[in-house]
FIPADREN-918935 format. One record per residue: residue in one letter; z, x, y of N, C-alpha, C in turn. Coordinates in steps of 0.001 Angstrom, whole numbers, padded with zeros to 6 digits, always signed. Example, Ala and Ser with C-alpha at 12.3 -4.5 7.8 and 13.67 -1.06 7.14 Angstrom:
A+007800+013190-005690+007800+012300-004500+007800+013200-003300 S+007080+012850-002250+007140+013670-001060+007870+012900+000030 
This chain:
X+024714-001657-002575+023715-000770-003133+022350-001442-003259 X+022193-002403-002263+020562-002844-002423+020086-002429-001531 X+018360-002133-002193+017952-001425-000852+017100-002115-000006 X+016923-002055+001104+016139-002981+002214+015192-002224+003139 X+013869-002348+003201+012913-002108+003501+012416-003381+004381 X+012644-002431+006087+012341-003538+007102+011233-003087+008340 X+010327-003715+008562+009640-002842+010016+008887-004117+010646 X+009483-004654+011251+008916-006309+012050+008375-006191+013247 X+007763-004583+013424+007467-004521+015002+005961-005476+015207 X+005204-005475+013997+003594-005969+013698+004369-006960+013137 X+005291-007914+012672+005486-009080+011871+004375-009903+012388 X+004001-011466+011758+003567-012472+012132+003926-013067+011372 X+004691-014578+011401+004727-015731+010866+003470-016677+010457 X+003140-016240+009214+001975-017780+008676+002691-019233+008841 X+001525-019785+009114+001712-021209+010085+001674-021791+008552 X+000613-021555+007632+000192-022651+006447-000177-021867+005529 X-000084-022615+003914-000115-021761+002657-001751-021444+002747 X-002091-019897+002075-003526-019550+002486-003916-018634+003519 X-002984-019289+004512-003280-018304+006138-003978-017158+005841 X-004894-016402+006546-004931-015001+006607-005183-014667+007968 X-004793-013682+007998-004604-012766+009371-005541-011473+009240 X-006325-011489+010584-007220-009893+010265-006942-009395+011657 X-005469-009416+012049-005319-008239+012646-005259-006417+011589 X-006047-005514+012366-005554-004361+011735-004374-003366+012211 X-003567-003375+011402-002074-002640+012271-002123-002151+011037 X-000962-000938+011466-000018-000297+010307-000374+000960+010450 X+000550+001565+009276+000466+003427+008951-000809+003110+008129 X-001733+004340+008666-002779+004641+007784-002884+004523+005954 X-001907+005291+006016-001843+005956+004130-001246+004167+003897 X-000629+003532+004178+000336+002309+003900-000678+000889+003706 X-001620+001311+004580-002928-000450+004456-003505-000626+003357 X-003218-001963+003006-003882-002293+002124-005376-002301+002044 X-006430-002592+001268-007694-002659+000954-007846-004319+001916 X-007571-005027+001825-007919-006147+002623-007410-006002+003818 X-006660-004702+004714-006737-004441+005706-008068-003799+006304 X-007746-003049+005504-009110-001542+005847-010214-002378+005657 X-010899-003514+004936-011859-003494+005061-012080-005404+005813 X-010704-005258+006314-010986-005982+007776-011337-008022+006612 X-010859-007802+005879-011276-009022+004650-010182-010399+005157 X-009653-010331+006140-008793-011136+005769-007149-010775+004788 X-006137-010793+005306-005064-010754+004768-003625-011347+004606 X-002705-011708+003974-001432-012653+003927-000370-011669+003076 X+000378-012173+002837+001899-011491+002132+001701-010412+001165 X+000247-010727+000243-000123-009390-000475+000110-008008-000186 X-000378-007914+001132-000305-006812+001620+000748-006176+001433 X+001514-006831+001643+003008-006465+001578+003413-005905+000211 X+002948-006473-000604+003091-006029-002032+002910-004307-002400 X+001718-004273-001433+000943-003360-001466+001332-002025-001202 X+001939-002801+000121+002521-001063+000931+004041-001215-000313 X+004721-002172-000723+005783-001362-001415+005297-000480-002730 X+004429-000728-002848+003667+000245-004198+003157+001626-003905 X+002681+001344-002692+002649+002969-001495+003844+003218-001629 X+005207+002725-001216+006573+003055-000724+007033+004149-002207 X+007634+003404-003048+007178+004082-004606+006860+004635-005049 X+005250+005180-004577+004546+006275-005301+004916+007015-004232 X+005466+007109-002988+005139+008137-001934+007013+008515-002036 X+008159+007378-002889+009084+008593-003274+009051+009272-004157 X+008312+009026-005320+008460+009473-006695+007589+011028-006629 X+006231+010804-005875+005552+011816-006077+005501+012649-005033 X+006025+012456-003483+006456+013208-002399+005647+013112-001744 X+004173+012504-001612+003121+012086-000869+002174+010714-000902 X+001920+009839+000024+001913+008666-000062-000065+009090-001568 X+000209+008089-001911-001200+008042-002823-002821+008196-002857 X-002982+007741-001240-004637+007822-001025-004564+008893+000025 X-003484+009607+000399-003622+010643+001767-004343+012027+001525 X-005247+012304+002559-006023+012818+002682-005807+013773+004415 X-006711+014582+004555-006692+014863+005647-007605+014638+006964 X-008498+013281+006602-008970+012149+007299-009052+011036+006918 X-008727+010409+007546-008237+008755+007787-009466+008155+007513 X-010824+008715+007937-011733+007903+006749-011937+007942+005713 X-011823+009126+005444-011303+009356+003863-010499+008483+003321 X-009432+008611+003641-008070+007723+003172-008375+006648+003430 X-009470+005921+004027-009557+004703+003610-010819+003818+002940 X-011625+005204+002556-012280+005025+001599-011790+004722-000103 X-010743+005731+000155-009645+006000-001074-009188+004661-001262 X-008461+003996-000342-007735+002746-000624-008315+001471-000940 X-009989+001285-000318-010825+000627-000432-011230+000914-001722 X-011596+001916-002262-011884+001805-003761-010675+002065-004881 X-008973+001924-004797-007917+002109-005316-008480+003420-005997 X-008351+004387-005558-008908+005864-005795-007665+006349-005687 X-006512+006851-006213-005112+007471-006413-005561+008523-007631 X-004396+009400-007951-004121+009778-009436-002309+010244-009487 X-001882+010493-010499-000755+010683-010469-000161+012388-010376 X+000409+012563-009528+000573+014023-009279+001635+014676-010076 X+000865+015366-011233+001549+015551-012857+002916+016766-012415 X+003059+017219-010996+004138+018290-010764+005298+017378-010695 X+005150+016014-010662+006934+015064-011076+006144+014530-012204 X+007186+014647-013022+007776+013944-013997+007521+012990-014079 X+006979+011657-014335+007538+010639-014207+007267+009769-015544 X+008041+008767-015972+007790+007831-017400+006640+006896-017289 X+006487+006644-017850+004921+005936-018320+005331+004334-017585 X+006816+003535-017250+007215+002587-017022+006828+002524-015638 X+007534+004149-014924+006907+004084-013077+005678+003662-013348 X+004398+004841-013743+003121+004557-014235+002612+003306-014212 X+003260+002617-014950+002733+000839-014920+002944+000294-014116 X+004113+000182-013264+004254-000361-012612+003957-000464-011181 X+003357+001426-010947+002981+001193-009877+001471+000870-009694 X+000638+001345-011435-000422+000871-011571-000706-001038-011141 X+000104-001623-011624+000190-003163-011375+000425-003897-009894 X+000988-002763-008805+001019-003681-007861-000264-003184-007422 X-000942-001572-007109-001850-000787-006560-003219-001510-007308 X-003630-002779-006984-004508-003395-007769-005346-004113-006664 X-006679-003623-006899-007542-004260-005628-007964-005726-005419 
């Protein structure tokens, strides 16, 4: 019953602690802010999209999506979300997804 979240088609192995990588890959709604704005990026990212992953089961749509992709990544560039009050959810999701979704 653990769950595993895998997609290694874009993987890269960091060579050294620090590394950053500015390739831009990925699902739109899923990039982090140091993707989108091309800053340099490492394992964070990763953090990132599971906090997308999270809010996009709980609330049925990923968090910054929009119906243009510059939009949506204006949204993500300025952590511009809100919580979509038609689920339910406890104040604990709330925090927690507030804490990884952090620019």
């Amino acid at each position: 019953m653990d769950l595993k979240i895998g997609d290694f088609g874009l993987a890269a192995k960091l060579e050294y602690a620090g590394e950053r990588r500015k390739t831009i890959c990925g699902t739109p709604n899923y990039l982090a802010p140091e993707i989108v704005s091309n800053l340099g990026h490492s394992y964070e990212v990763d953090v990132w999209s599971v906090g997308v992953i999270i809010y996009t089961l709980c609330f049925g749509r990923p968090p910054f999506e929009t119906s243009d992709v510059k939009r949506t990544y204006k949204r993500i560039k300025e952590c511009q979300y809100t919580f979509n009050e038609d689920y339910p959810a406890s104040s604990n999701l709330k925090n927690l997804i507030s804490k990884i979704l952090v620019l």
